[in-house]
C-alpha positions as CSV (number, residue, x, y, z in Angstrom):
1,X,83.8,51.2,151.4
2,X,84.6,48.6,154.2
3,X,87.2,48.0,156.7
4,X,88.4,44.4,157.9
5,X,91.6,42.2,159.2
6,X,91.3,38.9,157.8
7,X,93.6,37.3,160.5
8,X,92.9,37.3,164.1
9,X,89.6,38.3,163.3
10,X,87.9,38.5,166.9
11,X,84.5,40.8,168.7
12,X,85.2,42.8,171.5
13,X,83.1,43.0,174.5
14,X,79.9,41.9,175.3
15,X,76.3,42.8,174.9
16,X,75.8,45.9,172.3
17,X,79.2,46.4,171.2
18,X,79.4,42.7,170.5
19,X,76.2,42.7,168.3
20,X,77.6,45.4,166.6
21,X,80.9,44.0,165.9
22,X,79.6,41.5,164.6
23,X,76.9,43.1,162.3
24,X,80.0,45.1,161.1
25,X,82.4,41.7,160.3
26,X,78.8,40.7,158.4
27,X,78.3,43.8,156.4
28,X,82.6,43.6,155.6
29,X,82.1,39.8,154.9
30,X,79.2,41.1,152.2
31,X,81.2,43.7,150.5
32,X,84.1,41.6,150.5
33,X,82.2,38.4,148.4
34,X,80.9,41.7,145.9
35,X,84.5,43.0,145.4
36,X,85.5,39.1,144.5
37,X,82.3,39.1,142.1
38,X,83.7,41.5,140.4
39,X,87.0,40.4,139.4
40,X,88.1,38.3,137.0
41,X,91.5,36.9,136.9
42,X,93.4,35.8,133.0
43,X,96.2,33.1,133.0
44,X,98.4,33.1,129.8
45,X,99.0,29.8,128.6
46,X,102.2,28.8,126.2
47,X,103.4,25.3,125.9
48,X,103.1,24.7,129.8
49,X,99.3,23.2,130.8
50,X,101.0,21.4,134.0
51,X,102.2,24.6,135.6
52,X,98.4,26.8,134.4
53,X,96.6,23.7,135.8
54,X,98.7,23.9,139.2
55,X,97.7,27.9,138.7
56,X,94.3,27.4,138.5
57,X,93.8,24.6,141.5
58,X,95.4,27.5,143.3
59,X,92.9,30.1,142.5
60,X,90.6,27.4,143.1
61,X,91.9,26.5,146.5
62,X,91.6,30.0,147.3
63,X,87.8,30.4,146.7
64,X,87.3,31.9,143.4
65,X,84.8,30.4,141.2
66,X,86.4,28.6,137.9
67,X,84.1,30.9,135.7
68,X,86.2,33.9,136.9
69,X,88.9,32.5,135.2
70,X,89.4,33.2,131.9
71,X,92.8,31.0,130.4
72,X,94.2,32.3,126.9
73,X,96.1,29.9,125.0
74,X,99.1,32.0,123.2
75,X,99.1,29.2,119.5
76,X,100.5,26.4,122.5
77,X,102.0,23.4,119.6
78,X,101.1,20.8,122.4
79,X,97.7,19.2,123.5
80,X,97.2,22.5,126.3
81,X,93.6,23.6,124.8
82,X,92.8,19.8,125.2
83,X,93.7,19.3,129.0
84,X,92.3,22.3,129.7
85,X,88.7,21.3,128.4
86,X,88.8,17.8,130.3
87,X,89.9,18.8,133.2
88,X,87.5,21.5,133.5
89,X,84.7,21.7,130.4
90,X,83.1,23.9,129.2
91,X,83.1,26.0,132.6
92,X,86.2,27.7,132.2
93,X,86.8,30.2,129.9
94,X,89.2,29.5,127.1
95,X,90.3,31.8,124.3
96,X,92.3,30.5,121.6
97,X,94.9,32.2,119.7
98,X,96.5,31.3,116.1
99,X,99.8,32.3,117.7
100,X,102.5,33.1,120.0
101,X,101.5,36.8,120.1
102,X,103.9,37.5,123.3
103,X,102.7,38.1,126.7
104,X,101.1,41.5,125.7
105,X,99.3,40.2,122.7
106,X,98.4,36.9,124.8
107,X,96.9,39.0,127.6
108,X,95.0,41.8,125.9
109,X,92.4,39.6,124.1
110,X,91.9,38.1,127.8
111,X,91.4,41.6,129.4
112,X,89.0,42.6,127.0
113,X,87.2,39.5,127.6
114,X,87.1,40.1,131.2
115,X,85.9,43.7,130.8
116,X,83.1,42.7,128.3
117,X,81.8,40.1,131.1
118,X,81.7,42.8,133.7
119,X,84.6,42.7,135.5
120,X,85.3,46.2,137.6
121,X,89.0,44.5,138.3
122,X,91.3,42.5,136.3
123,X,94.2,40.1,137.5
124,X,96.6,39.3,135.3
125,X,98.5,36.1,136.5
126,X,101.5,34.3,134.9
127,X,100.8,30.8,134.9
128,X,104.0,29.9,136.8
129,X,102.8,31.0,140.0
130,X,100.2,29.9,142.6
131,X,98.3,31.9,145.1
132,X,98.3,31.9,148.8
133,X,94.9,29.9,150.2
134,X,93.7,33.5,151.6
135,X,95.0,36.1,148.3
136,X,91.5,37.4,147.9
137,X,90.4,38.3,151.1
138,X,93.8,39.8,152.2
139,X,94.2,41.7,148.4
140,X,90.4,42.6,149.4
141,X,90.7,44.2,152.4
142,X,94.0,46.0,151.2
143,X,92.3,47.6,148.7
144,X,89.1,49.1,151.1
145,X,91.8,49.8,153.5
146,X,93.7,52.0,151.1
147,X,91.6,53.5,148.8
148,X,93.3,55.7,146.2
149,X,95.1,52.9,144.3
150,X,94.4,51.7,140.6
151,X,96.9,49.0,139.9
152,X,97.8,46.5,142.7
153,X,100.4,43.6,142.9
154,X,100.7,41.0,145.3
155,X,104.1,40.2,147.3
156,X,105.8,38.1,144.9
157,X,107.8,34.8,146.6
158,X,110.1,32.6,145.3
159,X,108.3,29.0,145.3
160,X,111.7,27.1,145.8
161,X,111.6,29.5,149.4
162,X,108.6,31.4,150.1
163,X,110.1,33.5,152.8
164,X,112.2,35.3,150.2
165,X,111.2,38.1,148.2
166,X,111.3,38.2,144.5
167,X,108.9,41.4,143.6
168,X,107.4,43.7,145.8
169,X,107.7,46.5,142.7
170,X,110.2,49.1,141.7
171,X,110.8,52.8,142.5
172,X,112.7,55.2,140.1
173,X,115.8,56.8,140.8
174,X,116.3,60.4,141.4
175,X,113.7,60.9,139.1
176,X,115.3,58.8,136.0
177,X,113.8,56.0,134.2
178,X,116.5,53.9,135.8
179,X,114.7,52.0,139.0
180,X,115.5,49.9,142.0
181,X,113.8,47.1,143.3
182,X,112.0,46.9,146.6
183,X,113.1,44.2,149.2
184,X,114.5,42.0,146.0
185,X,115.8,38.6,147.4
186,X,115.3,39.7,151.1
187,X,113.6,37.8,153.7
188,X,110.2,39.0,154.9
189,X,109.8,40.8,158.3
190,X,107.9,42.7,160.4
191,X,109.0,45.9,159.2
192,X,107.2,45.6,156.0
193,X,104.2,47.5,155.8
194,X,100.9,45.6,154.7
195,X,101.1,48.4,151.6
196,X,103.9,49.8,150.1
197,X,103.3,52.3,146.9
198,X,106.0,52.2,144.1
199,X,106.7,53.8,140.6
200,X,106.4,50.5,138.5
201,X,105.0,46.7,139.3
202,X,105.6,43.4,137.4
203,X,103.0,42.0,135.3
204,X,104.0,38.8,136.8
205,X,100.9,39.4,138.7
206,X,99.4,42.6,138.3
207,X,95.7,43.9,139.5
208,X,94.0,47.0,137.5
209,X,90.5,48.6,137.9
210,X,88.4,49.0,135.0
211,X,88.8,52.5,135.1
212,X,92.5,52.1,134.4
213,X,91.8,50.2,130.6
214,X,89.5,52.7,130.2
215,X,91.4,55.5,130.2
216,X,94.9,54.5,129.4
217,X,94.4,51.2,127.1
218,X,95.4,47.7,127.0
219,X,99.5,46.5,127.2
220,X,101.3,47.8,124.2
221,X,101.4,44.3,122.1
222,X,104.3,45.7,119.9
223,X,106.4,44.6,123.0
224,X,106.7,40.9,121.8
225,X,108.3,40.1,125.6
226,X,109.4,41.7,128.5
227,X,109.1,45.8,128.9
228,X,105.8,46.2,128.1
229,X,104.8,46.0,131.8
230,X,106.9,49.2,132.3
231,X,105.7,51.1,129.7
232,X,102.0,50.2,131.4
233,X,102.9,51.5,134.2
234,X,104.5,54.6,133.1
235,X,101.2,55.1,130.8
236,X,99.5,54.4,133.7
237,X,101.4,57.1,136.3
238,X,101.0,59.7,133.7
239,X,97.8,59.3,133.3
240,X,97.4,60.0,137.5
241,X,96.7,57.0,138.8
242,X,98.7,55.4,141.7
243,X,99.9,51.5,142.3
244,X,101.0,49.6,145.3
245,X,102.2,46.4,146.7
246,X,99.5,44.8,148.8
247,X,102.2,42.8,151.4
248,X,100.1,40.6,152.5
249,X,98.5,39.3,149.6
250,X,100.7,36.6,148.5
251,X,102.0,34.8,145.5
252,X,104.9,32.0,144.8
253,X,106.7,32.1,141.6
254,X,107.9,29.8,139.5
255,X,110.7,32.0,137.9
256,X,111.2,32.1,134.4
257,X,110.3,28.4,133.3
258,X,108.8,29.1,130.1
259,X,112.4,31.3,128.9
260,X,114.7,29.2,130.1
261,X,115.3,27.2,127.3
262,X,116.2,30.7,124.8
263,X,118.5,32.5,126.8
264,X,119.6,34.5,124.2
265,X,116.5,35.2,122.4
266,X,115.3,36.7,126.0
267,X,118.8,38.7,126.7
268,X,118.0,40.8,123.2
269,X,114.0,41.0,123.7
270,X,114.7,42.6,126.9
271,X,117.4,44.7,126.0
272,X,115.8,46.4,123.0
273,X,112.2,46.5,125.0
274,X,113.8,48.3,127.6
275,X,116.1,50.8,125.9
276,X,111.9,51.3,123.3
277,X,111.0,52.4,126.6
278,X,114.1,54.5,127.5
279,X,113.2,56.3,124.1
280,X,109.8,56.9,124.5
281,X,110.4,59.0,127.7
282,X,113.4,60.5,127.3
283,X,115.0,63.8,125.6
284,X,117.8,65.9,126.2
285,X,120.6,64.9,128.2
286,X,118.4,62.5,129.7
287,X,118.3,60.3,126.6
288,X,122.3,60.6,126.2
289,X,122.8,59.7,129.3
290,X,120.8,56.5,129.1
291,X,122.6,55.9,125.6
292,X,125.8,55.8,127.3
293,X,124.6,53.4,130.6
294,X,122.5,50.9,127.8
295,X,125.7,51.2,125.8
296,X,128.4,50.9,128.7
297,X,126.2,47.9,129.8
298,X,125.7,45.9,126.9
299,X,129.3,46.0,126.2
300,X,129.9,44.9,130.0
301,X,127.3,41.7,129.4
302,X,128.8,41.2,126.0
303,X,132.4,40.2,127.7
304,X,130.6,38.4,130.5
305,X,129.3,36.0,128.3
306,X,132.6,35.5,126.0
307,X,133.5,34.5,129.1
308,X,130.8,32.1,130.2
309,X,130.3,30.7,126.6
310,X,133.7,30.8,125.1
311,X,132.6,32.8,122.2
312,X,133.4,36.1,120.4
313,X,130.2,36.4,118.9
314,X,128.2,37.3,122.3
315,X,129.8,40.8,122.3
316,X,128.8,41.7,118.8
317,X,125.2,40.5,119.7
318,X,124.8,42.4,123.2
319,X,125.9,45.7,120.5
320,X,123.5,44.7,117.5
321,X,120.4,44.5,120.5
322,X,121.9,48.0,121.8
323,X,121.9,49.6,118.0
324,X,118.5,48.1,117.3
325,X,116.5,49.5,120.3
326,X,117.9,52.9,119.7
327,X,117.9,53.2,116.0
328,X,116.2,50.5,114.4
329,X,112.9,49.4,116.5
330,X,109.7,51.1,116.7
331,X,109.7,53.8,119.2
């Protein structure tokens, strides 16, 4: 294990203790190239090569090799696969997939491939972000710093204002399923530590040690979209491991540019994922009680968007998504 601060880097003193400072930011610098050696980062790719070709200049730009990247192609009906290959060859890694098998089903065929070539850690990375120019060093050090930690996320920044948090990860409440989220859409300070654990992190961009797939499994690919990064992570805590939010390691994201067009479609995936996870862990007056707030709250969206659309039929809608996660999808 090795200790370092990538900024401000400096060697005290003078004769000995500066020969062995800087033997020590030698053997850290050593360690630190292995750890990146072992990681291999996986970029889901659906309809949007501009936005994984900005994603991948980033990783790029931040000194990771292209044949750490591994890009998977989730059956994209444009000319992706194609600008992929001549922009970069053969080089990078490109698996192919018949198609759209959601972002679990995209990004498990790409995690296996990762493990297979030897990976010991695995980023998973929407394509609508790009990371900072020093992510892997400051993720690096975060995680010899703080050993104890399986799962990792980077802070999470809105690109339109990168000084303003969009995910740092969530925390339950009072020991419910029902979370809040750390420093959403505040500004960052000083006060934020350069690690923060939480219960749950977003699979926006999500780090996991080998030893995590190993013993708990890929993403549950019956989760077409959204959810299946919470179930993960309770998999995950139950099986003992621990996550964090490594502050200093940073991302910008690109929110939701690959939904935006299906606003319905992703209201009722996300309702029914969420209340499949609700069900999975619940019983007793726990479960009832989240029947009621799912139930109460799909109602409360229903007659906010009668009001925004001008249409009776969003009500009945927000209730069929309500009745299908709790009776009629897969548990």
């Amino acid at each position: 294990m090795f200790r370092c601060e990538v900024k401000n880097k400096t060697c005290l003193g003078f004769g000995v203790n500066k020969i062995m400072s800087m033997q020590t930011a030698d053997q850290d610098s050593v360690l630190l190239l292995k750890w990146k050696r072992s990681l291999r980062v996986v970029v889901l790719n659906w309809n949007l090569p501009s936005d994984t070709l900005i994603c991948i200049d980033s990783l790029l730009a931040a000194g990771l090799p292209l044949a750490q990247t591994i890009v998977v192609d989730n059956g994209s009906s444009d000319d992706s696969v194609a600008q992929f290959y001549d922009r970069f060859g053969s080089e990078l890694a490109v698996i192919e997939l018949p198609e759209n098998r959601g972002y679990a089903g995209g990004i498990n065929p790409g995690i296996e491939y990762a493990l297979a070539d030897g990976a010991e850690w695995v980023l998973a990375l929407n394509n609508d972000t790009e990371v900072n120019a020093d992510f892997f060093e400051q993720m690096g050090c975060e995680i010899a710093n703080t050993p104890g930690y399986h799962l990792w996320s980077p802070l999470i920044l809105y690109a339109d204002d990168p000084q303003l948090v969009w995910s740092l990860g969530d925390n339950r409440l009072f020991g419910t399923l029902l979370t809040r989220d750390r420093w959403r859409n505040r500004r960052i300070d000083l006060s934020l530590p350069s690690t923060v654990p939480v219960d749950f992190l977003t699979g926006c961009s999500l780090l996991v040690s080998r030893k995590v797939f190993e013993e708990v499994g890929m993403f549950d690919d019956s989760f077409f979209m959204y959810a299946e990064d919470v179930d993960f992570c309770l998999r995950v805590r139950s099986a003992g491991f621990r996550m964090a939010c490594a502050t200093r390691a940073r991302i910008v994201h690109h929110v939701s540019r690959s939904s935006v067009d299906l606003p319905a479609k992703q209201r009722r995936w996300r309702t029914v994922n969420q209340i499949r996870v609700y069900k999975r862990n619940s019983k007793g007056l726990q479960r009832w009680f989240l029947m009621a707030f799912t139930g109460v709250r799909a109602i409360a969206m229903g007659v906010a968007d009668i009001r925004k659309q001008n249409s009776f039929r969003a009500l009945p809608n927000a209730l069929s998504a309500w009745i299908t996660g709790w009776w009629n999808a897969p548990r």
